[in-house]
C-alpha positions as CSV (number, residue, x, y, z in Angstrom):
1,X,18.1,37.0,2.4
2,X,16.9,37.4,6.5
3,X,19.4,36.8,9.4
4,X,18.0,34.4,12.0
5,X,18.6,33.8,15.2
6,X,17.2,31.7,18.4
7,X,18.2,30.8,21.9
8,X,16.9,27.9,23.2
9,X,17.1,25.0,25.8
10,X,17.2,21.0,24.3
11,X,16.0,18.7,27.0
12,X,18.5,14.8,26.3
13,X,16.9,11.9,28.6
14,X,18.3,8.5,27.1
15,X,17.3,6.6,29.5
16,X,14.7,6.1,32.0
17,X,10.3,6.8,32.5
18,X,10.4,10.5,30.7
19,X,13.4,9.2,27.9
20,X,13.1,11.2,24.6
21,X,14.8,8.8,22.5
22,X,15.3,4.9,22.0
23,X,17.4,2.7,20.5
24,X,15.8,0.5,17.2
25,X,18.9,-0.8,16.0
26,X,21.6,-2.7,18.1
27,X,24.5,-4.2,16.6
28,X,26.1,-5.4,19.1
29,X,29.5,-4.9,18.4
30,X,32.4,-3.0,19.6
31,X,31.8,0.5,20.9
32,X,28.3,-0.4,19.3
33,X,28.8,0.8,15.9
34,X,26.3,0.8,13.7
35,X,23.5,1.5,16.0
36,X,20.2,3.5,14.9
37,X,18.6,5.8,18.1
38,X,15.1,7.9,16.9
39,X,14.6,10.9,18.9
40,X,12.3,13.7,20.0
41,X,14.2,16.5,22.1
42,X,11.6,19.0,23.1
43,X,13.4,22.7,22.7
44,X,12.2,25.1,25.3
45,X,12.4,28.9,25.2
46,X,14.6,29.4,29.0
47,X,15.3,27.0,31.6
48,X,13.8,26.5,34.2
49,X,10.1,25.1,35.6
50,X,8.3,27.9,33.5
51,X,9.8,27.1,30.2
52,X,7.3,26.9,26.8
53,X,7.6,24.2,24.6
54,X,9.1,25.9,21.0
55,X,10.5,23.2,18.9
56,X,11.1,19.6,19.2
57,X,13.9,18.0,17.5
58,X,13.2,14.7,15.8
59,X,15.3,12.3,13.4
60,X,18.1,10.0,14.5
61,X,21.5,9.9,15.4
62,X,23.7,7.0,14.5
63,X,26.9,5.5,15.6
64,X,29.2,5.8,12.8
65,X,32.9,5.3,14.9
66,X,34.6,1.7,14.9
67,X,37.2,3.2,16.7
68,X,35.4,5.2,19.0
69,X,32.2,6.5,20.3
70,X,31.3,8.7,17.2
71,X,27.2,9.5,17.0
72,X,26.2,11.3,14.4
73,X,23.0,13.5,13.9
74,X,20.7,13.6,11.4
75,X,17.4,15.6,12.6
76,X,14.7,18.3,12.0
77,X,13.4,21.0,14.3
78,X,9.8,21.4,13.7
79,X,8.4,24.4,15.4
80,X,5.8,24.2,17.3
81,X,5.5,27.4,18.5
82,X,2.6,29.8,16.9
83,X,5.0,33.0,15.6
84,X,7.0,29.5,13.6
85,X,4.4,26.5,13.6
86,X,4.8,24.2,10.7
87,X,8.4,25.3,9.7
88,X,11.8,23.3,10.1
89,X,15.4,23.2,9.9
90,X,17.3,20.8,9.1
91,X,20.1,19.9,11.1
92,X,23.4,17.8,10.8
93,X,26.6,17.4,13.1
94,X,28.8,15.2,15.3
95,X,27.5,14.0,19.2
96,X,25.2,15.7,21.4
97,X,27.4,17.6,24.0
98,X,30.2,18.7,22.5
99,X,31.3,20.7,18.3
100,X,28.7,22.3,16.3
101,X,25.6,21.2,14.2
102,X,25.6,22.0,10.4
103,X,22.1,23.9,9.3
104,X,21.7,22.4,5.8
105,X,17.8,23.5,4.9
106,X,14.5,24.5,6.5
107,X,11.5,24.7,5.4
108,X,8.4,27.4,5.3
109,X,9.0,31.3,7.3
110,X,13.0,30.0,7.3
111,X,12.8,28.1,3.9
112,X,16.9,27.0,2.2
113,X,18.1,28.2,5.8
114,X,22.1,27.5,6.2
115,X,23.9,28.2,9.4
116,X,25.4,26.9,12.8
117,X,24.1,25.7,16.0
118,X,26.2,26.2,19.0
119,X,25.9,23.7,22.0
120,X,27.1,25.0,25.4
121,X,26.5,25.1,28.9
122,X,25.5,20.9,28.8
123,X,23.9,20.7,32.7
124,X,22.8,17.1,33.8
125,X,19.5,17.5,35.9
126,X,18.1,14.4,37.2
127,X,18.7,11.6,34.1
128,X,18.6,14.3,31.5
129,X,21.4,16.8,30.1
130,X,20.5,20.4,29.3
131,X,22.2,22.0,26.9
132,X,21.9,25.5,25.7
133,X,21.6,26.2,21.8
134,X,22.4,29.1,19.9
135,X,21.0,29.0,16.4
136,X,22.4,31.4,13.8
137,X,21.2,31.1,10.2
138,X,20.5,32.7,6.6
139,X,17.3,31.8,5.2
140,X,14.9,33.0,2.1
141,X,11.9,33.9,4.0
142,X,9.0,35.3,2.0
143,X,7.7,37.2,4.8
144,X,10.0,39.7,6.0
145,X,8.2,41.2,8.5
146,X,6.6,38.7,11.1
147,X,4.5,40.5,13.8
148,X,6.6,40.4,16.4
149,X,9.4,39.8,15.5
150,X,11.3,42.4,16.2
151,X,11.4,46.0,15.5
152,X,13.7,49.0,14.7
153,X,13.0,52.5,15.8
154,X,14.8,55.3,13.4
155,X,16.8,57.8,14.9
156,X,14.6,60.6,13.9
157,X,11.8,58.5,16.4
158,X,14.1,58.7,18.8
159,X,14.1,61.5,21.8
160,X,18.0,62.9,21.8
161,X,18.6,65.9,23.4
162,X,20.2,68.8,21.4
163,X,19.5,65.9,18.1
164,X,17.2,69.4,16.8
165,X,20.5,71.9,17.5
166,X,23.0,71.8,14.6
167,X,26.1,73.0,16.5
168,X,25.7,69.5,17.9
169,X,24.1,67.1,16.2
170,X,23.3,66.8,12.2
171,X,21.2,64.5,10.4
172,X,23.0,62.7,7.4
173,X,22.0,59.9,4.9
174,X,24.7,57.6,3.9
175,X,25.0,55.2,1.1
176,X,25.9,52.5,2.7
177,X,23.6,52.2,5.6
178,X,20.6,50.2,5.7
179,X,19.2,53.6,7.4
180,X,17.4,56.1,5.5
181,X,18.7,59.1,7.8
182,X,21.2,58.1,10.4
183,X,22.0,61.3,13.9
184,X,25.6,62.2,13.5
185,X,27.4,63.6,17.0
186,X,29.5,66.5,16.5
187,X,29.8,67.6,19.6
188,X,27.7,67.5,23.1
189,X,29.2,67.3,26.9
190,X,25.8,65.4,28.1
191,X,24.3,62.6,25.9
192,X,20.8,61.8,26.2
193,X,18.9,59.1,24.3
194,X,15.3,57.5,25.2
195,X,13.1,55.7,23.2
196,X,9.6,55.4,23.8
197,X,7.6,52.2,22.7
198,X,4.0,51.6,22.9
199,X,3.5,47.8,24.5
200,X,0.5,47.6,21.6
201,X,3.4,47.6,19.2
202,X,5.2,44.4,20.7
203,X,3.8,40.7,21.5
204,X,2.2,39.7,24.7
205,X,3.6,37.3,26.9
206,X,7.1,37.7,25.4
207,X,10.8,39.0,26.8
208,X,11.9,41.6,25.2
209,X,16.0,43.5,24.2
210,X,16.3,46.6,23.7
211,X,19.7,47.3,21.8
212,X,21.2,50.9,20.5
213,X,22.2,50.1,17.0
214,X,25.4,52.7,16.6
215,X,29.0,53.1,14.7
216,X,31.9,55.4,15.9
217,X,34.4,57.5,13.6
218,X,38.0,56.7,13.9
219,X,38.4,60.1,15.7
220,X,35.8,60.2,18.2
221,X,36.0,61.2,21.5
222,X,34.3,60.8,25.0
223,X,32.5,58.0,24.6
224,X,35.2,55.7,26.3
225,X,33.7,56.5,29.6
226,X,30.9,54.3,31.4
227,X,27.1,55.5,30.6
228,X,24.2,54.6,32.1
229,X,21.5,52.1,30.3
230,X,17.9,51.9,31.3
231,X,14.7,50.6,31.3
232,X,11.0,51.5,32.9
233,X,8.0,50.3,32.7
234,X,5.5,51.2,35.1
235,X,7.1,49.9,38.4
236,X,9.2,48.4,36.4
237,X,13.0,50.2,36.8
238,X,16.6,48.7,35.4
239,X,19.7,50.3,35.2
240,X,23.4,49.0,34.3
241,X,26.4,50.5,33.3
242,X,27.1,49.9,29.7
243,X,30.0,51.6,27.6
244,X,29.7,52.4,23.4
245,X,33.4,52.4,22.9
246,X,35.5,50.2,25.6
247,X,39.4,51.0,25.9
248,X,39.6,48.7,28.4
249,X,37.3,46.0,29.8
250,X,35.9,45.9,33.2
251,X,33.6,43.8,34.8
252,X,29.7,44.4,35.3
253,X,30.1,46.8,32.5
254,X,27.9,45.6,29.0
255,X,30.0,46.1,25.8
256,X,28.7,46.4,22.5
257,X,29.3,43.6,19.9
258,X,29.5,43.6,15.8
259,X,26.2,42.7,13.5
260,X,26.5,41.1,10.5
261,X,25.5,44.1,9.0
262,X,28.7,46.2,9.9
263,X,26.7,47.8,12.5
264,X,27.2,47.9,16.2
265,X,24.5,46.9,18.8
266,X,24.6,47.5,22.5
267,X,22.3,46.2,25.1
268,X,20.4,48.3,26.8
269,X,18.2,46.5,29.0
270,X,15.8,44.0,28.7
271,X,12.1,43.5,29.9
272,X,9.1,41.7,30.0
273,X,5.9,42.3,27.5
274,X,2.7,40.7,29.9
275,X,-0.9,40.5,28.0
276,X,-2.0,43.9,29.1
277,X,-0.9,46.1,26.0
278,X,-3.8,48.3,25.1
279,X,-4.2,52.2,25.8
280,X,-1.4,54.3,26.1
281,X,1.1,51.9,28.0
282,X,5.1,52.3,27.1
283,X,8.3,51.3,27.9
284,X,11.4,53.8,28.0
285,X,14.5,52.8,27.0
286,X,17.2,55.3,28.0
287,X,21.1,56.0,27.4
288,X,22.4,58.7,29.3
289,X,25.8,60.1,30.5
290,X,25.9,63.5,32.1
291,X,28.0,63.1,35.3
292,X,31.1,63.7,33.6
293,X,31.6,67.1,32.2
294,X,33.4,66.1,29.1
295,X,33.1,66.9,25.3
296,X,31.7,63.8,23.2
297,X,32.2,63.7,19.6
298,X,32.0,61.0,16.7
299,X,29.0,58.6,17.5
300,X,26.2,57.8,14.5
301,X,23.0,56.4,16.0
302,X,21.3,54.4,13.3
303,X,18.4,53.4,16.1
304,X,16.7,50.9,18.6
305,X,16.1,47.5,18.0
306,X,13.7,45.8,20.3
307,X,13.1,42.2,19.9
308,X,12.3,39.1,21.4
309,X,15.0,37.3,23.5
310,X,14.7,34.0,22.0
311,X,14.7,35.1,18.3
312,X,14.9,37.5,15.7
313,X,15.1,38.3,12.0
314,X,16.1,40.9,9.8
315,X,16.9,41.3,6.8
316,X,20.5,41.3,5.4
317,X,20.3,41.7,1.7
């Protein structure tokens, strides 16, 4: 069983030059009940005037409320995009701007898929509505490892300073990890953690996060302070204040949030794969907090995931 997941941007114009849908049915009666509308909702990857075409929605949505307005959805998403061309899900749910949708099968890399689709965010622009989509499903692929998407560096690839020193940090494999060998923290006052990924590795022309993927014991200490998260690449330089283990939240500070897998992820950063990824060319990924002087105990570091904003798949069983 994989995890998926994608973010993506559905473009609604009922009416007007550029419309995406149209009406074949009218019945003509009260709050037009009965009424058959097919559509074709393109699904781009970010919004805005650079967006790439991913998906388009197509099926038809039918107005099943005597009452009251009451449309109701039944669609696919056929993929358009290369990494998914040719597969689907199929999708299920109540009116366009406002619940959930009900994923109730796909087809091909996300074949028996069930999950939820999230509509948020709806933004009218002109005559059509925006609306921001986040997909979240279970599917039976039979490839479990597409090219690209996504990838998770072990801790023993990672550079962590003293990580070779067992006064401060040991190396432990647990039986109920989906890690081989996991870096256990006993003790350290500065923490230091970089990952360094070869662009060759990655896809071109793609947007990239990098997230620590990390638990914390019940009795660990120091890590309730703010550390600093970055990202180079070249010219390229980010920095943000992110904190493993919040007591309290503040703002402009990025929190870590629970995986499926019982795991904790926490953004790092996030960047931009261009075309150019031959030779030697790397991004570095960093997690560091030296400033204060104070002892740090209790952190496992499973790895870094890196993988495309949009989307990404693992495995879960």
């Amino acid at each position: 069983m994989n995890e998926v997941y994608f973010h993506l941007y559905l473009h609604h114009t009922p009416s007007g030059p550029e419309s995406n849908q149209i009406e074949t049915v009218n019945r003509n009666l009260h709050n037009s009940f009965g009424s058959i509308v097919v559509k074709d909702w393109p699904l781009y990857d970010e919004f805005g005037p650079h967006a790439k075409l991913i998906a388009r929605a197509q099926g038809l949505h039918i107005q099943a409320g005597t009452k009251t307005q009451n449309w109701y959805n039944s669609f696919s998403i056929l993929f358009e995009c290369t990494r998914f061309k040719g597969s689907t899900l199929q999708v299920m749910g109540p009116s366009i701007e406002k619940g959930q949708w009900a994923i109730v099968g796909g087809t091909g890399d996300l074949a028996m898929a069930r999950g939820i689709i999230y509509k948020k965010n709806p933004e009218k622009i002109g005559r059509s509505v925006v609306i921001e989509l986040d997909i979240h499903a279970f599917c039976k692929s039979q490839n479990l490892t597409w090219k690209g998407a996504g990838k998770m560096f072990a801790a023993r690839s990672l550079d962590i300073i003293h990580s070779s020193n067992k006064a401060y940090w040991i190396w432990v494999r647990p039986n109920d990890s989906r890690f081989t060998e996991v870096a256990k923290l006993l003790k350290v006052w500065w923490l230091d953690i970089k990952a360094r990924i070869k662009l060759n590795e990655l896809l071109p022309k793609t947007k990239y996060t990098a997230r620590l993927i990390f638990k914390t014991l019940p009795d660990s200490t120091g890590l309730n302070t703010f550390q600093e998260a970055s990202v180079s690449m070249g010219t390229f330089k980010q920095k943000k204040n992110v904190c493993i283990s919040p007591s309290v939240v503040e703002p402009n500070v990025v929190l870590p949030v629970r995986r499926s897998d019982g795991w904790m992820e926490l953004e790092l950063g996030q960047f931009y794969c261009d075309d150019n990824i031959t030779g030697d060319r790397e991004v570095v990924v960093g997690l560091m907090e030296t400033d204060d002087y104070n002892m740090k105990t209790g952190l496992i570091v499973g790895g870094l995931e890196v993988r495309p904003i949009n989307y990404y798949l693992r495995a879960v069983i």
